[in-house]
C-alpha positions in Angstrom: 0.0 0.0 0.0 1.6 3.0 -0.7 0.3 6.6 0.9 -0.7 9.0 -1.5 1.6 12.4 -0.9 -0.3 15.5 -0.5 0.7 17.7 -3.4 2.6 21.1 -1.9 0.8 23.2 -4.0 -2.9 22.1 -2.3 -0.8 23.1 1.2 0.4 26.3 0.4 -2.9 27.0 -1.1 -4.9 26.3 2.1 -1.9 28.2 3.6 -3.1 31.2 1.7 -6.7 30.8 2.1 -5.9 30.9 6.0 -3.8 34.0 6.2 -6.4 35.6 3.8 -9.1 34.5 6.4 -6.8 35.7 9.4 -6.3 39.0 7.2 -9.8 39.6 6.4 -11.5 38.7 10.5 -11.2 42.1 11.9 -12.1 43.2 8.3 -15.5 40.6 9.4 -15.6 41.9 12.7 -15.4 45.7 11.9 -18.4 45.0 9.5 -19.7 43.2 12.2 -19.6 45.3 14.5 -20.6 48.3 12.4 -24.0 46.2 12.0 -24.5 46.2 15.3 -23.6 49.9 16.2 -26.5 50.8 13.1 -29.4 48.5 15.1 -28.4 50.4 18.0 -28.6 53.6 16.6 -31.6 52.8 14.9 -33.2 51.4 17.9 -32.0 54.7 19.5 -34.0 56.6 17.1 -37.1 54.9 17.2 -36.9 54.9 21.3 -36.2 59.0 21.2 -39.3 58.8 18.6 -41.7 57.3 20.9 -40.7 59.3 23.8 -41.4 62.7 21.7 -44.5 61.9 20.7 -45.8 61.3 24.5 -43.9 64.7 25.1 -45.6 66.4 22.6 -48.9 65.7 23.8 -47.8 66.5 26.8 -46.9 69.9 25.9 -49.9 69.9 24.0 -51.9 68.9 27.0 -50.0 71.6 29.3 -51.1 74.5 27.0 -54.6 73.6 26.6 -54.5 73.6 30.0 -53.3 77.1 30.7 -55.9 78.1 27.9 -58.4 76.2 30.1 -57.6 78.4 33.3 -57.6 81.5 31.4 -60.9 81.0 29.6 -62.2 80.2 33.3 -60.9 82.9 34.6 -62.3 85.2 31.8 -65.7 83.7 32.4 -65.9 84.3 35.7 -65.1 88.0 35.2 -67.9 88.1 32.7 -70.1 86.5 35.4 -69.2 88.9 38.1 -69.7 91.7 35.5 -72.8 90.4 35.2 -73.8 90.1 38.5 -72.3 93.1 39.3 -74.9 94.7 36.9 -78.0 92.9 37.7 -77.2 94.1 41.0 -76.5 97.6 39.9 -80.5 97.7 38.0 -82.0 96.0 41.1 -81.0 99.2 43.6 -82.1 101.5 40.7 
């Protein structure tokens, strides 16, 4: 039986196919790695989205608010004024 040799040339080829490998990995991992950083950001994003919208409404909410108290306000000085008047024709 004789062993069949391993031609050099299939060596050094796998040889070079592992030092390209080894060359391109942190290429791999960079572009990894970059992958990840852009599902972070974008999941960054999307979490800033959702917390402006409730902020918006909030602010929203806050100034309809203030409207609210002013329009209540106003009413009640037109209700006094009113008063005030009724009051006014009564002594007359």
């Amino acid at each position: 039986m004789e062993i069949a040799e391993v031609p050099e040339e299939t060596s050094m080829e796998e040889h070079s196919r592992l030092q390209e490998a080894e060359h391109k990995a942190p290429e791999r991992q960079e572009a990894i790695m970059m992958e990840g950083r852009a599902e972070q950001e974008s999941a960054a994003e999307q979490s800033i989205q959702e917390i402006e919208l409730p902020t918006a409404k909030i602010s929203e909410l806050q100034e309809l608010l203030e409207m609210s108290k002013e329009l209540k306000k106003e009413v009640q000085r037109l209700v006094e004024a009113l008063n005030s008047a009724k009051n006014h024709k009564r002594v007359n």
